[in-house]
N, C-alpha and C positions, 0 to 999 in steps of 0.2 A: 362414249362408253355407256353412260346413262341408259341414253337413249334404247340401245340393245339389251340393256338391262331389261328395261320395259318392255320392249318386243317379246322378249325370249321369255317369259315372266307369263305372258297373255297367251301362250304358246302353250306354255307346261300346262296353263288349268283349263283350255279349250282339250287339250288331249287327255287330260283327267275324268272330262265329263264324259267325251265318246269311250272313253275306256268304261265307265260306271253304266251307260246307258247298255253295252256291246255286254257287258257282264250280266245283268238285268234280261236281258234277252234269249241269254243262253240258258239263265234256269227257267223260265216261263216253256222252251222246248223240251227241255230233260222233262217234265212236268205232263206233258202233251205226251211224248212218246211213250212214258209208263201208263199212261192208260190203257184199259183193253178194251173188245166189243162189251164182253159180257158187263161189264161195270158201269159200261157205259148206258146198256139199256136198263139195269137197275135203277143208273143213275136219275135217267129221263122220267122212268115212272113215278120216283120219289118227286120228283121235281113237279111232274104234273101234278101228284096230291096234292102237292103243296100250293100251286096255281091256283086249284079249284079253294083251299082252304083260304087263300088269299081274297080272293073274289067275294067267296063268302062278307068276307072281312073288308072288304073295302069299301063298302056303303058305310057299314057301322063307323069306320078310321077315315075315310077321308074328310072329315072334317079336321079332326086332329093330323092328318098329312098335310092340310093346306097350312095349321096353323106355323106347325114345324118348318115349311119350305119359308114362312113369310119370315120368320123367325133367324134360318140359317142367313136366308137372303139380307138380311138387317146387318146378320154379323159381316157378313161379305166385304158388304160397303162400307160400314165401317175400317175395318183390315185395310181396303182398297186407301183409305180415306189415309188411316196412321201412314201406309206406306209412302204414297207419293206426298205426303208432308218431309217425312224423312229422306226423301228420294229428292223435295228439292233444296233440303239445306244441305246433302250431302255434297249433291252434282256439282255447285257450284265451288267448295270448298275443291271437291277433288279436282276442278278444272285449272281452279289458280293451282295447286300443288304441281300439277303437272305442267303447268306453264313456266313458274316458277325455275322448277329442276331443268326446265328448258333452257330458261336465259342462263341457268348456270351453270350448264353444261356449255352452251355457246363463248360464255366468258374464260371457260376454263378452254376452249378450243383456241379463242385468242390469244391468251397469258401462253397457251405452248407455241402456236408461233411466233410467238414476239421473244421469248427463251430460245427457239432456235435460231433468228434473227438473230439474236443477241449473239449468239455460240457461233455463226457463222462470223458476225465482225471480230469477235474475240480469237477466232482462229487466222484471219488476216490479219489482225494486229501481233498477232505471234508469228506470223510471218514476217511480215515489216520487221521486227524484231530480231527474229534471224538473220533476216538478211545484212538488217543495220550491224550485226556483229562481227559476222560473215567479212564485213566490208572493214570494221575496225580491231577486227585484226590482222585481215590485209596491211590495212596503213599501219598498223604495229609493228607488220616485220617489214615494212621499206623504213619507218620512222629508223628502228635500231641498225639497218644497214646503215643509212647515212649518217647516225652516230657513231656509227664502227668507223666510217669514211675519216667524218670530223673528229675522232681522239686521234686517226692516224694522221690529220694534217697537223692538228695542234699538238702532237708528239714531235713534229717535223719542226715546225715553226718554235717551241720551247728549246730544241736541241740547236737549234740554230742562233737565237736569242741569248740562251746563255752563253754560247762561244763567243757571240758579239760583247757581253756584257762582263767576260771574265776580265780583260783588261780594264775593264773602268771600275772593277769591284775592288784591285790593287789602289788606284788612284784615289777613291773614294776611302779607301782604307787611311789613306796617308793625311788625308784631308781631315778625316775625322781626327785623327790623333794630335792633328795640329790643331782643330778648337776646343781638343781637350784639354788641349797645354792652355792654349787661353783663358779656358776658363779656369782652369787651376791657378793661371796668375790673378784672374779676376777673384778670385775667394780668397785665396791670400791678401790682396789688397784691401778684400772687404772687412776680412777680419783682422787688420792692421789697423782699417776704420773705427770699427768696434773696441776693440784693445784702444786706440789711442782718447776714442769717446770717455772709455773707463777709467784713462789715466788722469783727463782733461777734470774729469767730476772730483778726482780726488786729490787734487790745487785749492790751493787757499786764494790767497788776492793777487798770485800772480796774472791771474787772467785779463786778456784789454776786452774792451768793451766790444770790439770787432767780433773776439771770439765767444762772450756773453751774446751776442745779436744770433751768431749764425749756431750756435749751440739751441737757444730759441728759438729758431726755424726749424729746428731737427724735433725738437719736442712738439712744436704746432701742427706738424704733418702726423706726429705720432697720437695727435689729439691728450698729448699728457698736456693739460691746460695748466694744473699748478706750476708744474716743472718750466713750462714757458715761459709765464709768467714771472715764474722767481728770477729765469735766468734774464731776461725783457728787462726787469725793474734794477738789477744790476750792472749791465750797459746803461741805460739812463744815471743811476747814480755817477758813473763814473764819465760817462759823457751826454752832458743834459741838451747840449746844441744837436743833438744828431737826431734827425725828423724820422729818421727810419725807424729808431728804438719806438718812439709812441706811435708811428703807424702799423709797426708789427705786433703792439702791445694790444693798438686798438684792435686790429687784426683776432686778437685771440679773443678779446671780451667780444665782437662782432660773428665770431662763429657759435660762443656759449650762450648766443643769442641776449646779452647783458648791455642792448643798446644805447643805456645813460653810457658808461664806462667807455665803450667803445667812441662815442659821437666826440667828450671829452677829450680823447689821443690822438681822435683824428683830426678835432681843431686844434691840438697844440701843435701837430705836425705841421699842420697848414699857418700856422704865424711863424714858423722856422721857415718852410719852405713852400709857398701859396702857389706854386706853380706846376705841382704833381697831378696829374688828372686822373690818375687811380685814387688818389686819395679823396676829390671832391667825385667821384664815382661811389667809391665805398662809405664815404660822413653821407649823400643823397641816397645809396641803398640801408640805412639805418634808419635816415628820418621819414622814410615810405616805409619801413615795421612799425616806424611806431604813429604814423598816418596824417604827420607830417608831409604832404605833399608841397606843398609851396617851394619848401627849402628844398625838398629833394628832385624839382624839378630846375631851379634855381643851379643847386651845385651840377645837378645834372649836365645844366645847359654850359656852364662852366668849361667843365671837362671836356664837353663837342667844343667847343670853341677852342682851345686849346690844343685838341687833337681831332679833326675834323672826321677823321677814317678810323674813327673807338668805337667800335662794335657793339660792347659790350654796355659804352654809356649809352646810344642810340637804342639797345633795345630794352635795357630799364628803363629808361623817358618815355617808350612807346607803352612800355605796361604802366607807369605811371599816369601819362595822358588817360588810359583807359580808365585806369580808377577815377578819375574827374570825368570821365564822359566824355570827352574829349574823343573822339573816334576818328576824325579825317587827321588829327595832326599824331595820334598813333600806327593806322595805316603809314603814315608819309614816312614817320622814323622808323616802320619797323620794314617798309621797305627798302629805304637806303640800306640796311643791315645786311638784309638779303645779300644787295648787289655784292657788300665785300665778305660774306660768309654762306655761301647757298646750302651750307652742309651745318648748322648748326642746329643744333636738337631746341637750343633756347628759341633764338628767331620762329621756327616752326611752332613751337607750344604757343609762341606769340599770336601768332597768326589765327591760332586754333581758337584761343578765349578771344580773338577780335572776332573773329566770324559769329562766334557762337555770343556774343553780347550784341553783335545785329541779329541773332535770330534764324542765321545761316548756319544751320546744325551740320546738313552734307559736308558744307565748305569745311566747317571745326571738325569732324569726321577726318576728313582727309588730308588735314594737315598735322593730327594728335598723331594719326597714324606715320605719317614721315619722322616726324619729331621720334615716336617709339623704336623707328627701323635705324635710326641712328646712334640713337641710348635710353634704354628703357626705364626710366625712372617713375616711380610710384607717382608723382603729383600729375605727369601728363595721363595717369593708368584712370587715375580720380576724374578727370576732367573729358577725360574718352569715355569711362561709365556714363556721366551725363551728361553726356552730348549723344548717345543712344538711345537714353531713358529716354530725352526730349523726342527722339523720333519713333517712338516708340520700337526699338528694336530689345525688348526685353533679355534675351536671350544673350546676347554680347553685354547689354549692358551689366546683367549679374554676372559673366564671365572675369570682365576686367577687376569689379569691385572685389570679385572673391579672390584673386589673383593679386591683390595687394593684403587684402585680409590676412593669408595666409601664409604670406611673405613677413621674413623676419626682419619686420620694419617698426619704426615708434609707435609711440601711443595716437600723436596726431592721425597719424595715416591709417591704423586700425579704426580708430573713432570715424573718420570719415566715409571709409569702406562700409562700416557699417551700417551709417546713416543713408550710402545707398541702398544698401541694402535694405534694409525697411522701406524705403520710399519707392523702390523696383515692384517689392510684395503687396505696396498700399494699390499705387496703379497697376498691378497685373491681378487684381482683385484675387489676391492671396492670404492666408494667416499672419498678420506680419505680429503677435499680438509676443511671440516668445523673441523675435528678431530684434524687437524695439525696447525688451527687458533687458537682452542684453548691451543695447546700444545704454540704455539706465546704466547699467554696474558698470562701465569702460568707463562713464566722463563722471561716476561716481567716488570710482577708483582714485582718477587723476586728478586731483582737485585744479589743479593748473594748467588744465586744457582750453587754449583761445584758439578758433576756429581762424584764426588771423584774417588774411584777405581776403578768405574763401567769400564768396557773391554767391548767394541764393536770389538775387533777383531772377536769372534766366530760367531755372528750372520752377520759378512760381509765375514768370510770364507766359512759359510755353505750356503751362498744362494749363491755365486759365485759356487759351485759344485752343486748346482739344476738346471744348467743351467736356470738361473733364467734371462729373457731379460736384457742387457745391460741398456735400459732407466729405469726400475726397480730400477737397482740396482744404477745408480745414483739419483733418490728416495729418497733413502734411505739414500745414503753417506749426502746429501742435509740433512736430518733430524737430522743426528748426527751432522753434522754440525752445526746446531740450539743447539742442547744439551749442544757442545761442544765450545760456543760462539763463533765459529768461523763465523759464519754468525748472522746478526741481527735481532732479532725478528720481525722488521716493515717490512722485504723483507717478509714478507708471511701474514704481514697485510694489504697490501696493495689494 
């Protein structure tokens, strides 16, 4: 478009000039034809006087004509001189302008075909688009035909379903009525229970010691521990031979975690009756709280000997072994365990801290994981947190920690979650600096927070072979530290 700009531009002032010249010409004739003869011959004689007065005059003036012509001739070339100085800084100026508007006209010729390029794909993809519609709403109306099909089968199939299903809805009816009768004898009985519990409490000394024992069992599930107690130490007064009364006694001081009182009941049970292997089971899980292993392997061994297929003593001897370091003769107990319980959530957690105290994090992984698919209890949740932390799996491992944290669980078990937690944030190069104030106020709080058995060796073995920074890793020692009271909770409240 420019470009005819400029043509037609070069146009109009070529035809301006022939029109000014063509103008010019016509009055120079109008000029010629009002002339006449007679004016004309006037004209000539005037004209010759004036030749002759010229001539006259030209000897005297041509000097002063030479000087004049040297004079005009001076200014000429000068003129000549300004203009083509002007003539060359113009030229070149106008040549790039005009070059210029050239390329930019040719880039505007490109930008419009590449816009109708453009407007051409954009009109096939508006086709594509139709059609692609075109086509899904075709499949729309077969879709809802063969929905119409499918309500009429499954209108078919339900009318035929229920006719099958009407007689067994009578039977089912009769059925139910009769476990309601049941269970209405079962709540009668239970609150016969209840009621006779109530009448039982409000007896004087008619009570025998039988029914002091089992009234004590009813209170030790109900965790009422005075009430057990009171009722525990009242079968003994009245029947002191009876090994059951101090093992159920020990019993309750061994869940209130009061392991002097407890160890007491269960050795006197055991000079009444030394041949119970729950008992030298339960006096060897006391004397391993309170880290006494010798004895508690000692009664341990006891108990297997005595009942060779005890489970339960086999897989505390195998956690005990491990506490001594003892690993192959843990393995060995806590695979016989296996053999006679393959579903035990204990056995499994065993397994889990035997892998993971070799160092075999996957293996402990995958057995924390069995053990929680079976019962999910907070200590294996703790023990699954770091046994991720060590693999570096961050992301699981603050999953479980938080997952106990926020579980309405004791003081141990918050304290410990949290301690992962800080120790997640130290190695996943996070803030842990508000995590670890509040780990300060929990073990602040509870003044009677003992980390018990818990083993921070594994988790300060496996990040010393991560090549994990030295200032890291005293970090971390610093936090066990805290754990482990051996530093004060105000140094990091401070």
């Amino acid at each position: 478009m420019k470009k005819i700009a400029y043509v037609f531009s070069l146009c109009f002032l070529l035809a301006m000039f022939v029109f000014l010249q063509f103008g010019w010409a016509q009055k120079v004739n109008k000029k010629i034809d009002n002339t006449t003869p007679q004016n004309t011959s006037q004209r000539l004689a005037a004209i010759d006087g004036k030749l002759a007065t010229i001539e006259n005059q030209q000897d005297t003036n041509i000097n002063d004509q030479k000087e004049y012509v040297r004079t005009i001739l001076s200014i000429s070339g000068n003129t000549v001189k300004f203009v083509g100085t002007v003539a060359a800084i113009l030229l070149p100026l106008l040549i790039f302008l005009i070059g210029f508007q050239v390329l930019k006209s040719n880039q505007l010729e490109n930008e419009i075909k590449e816009a109708k390029e453009a407007k051409k794909g954009i009109e096939k993809e508006y086709e594509e688009i139709k059609h692609v519609r075109a086509e899904s709403e075709r499949l729309a109306l077969v879709l809802k035909a063969k929905i119409d099909t499918l309500q009429d089968v499954v209108a078919e199939l339900a009318t035929n379903q229920i006719q099958k299903t009407t007689a067994k809805v009578a039977n089912l009816t009769a059925q139910t009525e009769q476990v309601l009768a049941e269970i209405r004898t079962k709540d009668d009985e239970l609150n016969k229970s209840i009621e006779l519990m109530r009448k039982l409490e409000t007896l004087d000394l008619t009570l025998t010691p039988s029914i002091y024992l089992e009234r004590g069992k009813i209170y030790l599930e109900q965790e009422n521990w005075d009430k057990a107690i009171e009722n525990f130490n009242s079968a003994i007064k009245l029947e002191p031979g009876n090994h059951l009364h101090y093992f159920h006694r020990g019993l309750t001081y061994h869940r209130m975690q009061k392991y002097d009182e407890a160890i007491k009941d269960y050795n006197k049970s055991l000079e009444i009756s030394p041949t119970v292997p729950a008992t030298h089971a339960n006096l060897a899980n006391c004397y391993r709280n309170i880290k006494n292993y010798p004895l508690a392997i000692q009664h341990l061994s006891t108990a297997i000997d005595m009942r060779p297929r005890f489970e339960f003593a086999l897989s505390a001897r195998a956690e005990t072994y491990m506490l001594l370091n003892k690993y192959k003769l843990a393995f060995k107990d806590f695979t016989e365990a296996e053999k006679l319980n393959s579903k035990s959530y204990q056995i499994k957690t065993g397994f889990g801290i035997y892998y993971a105290k070799k160092g075999n994090f996957d293996n402990a992984i995958k057995y924390y994981l069995q053990a929680l698919a079976i019962k999910p209890t907070t200590s294996t949740k703790l023990n699954l947190s770091e046994a991720y932390l060590c693999t570096k799996d961050f992301i699981n491992a603050e999953k479980y920690a938080n997952d106990v944290f926020i579980s309405p669980s004791n003081s141990y078990d918050k304290i410990m979650s949290q301690y992962l937690i800080v120790v997640i944030a130290i190695l996943n190069n996070k803030d842990s600096s508000q995590a670890l104030r509040s780990l300060a106020l929990l073990i602040k709080e509870d003044a009677g927070f003992d980390p018990l058995s818990w083993s921070f060796e594994e988790l300060l073995t496996c990040v010393k072979f991560q090549n994990i920074p030295s200032e890291t890793i005293k970090s971390i020692e610093r936090v066990i530290g805290l754990i482990k009271k051996e530093i004060e909770p105000d140094a990091f409240l401070g």
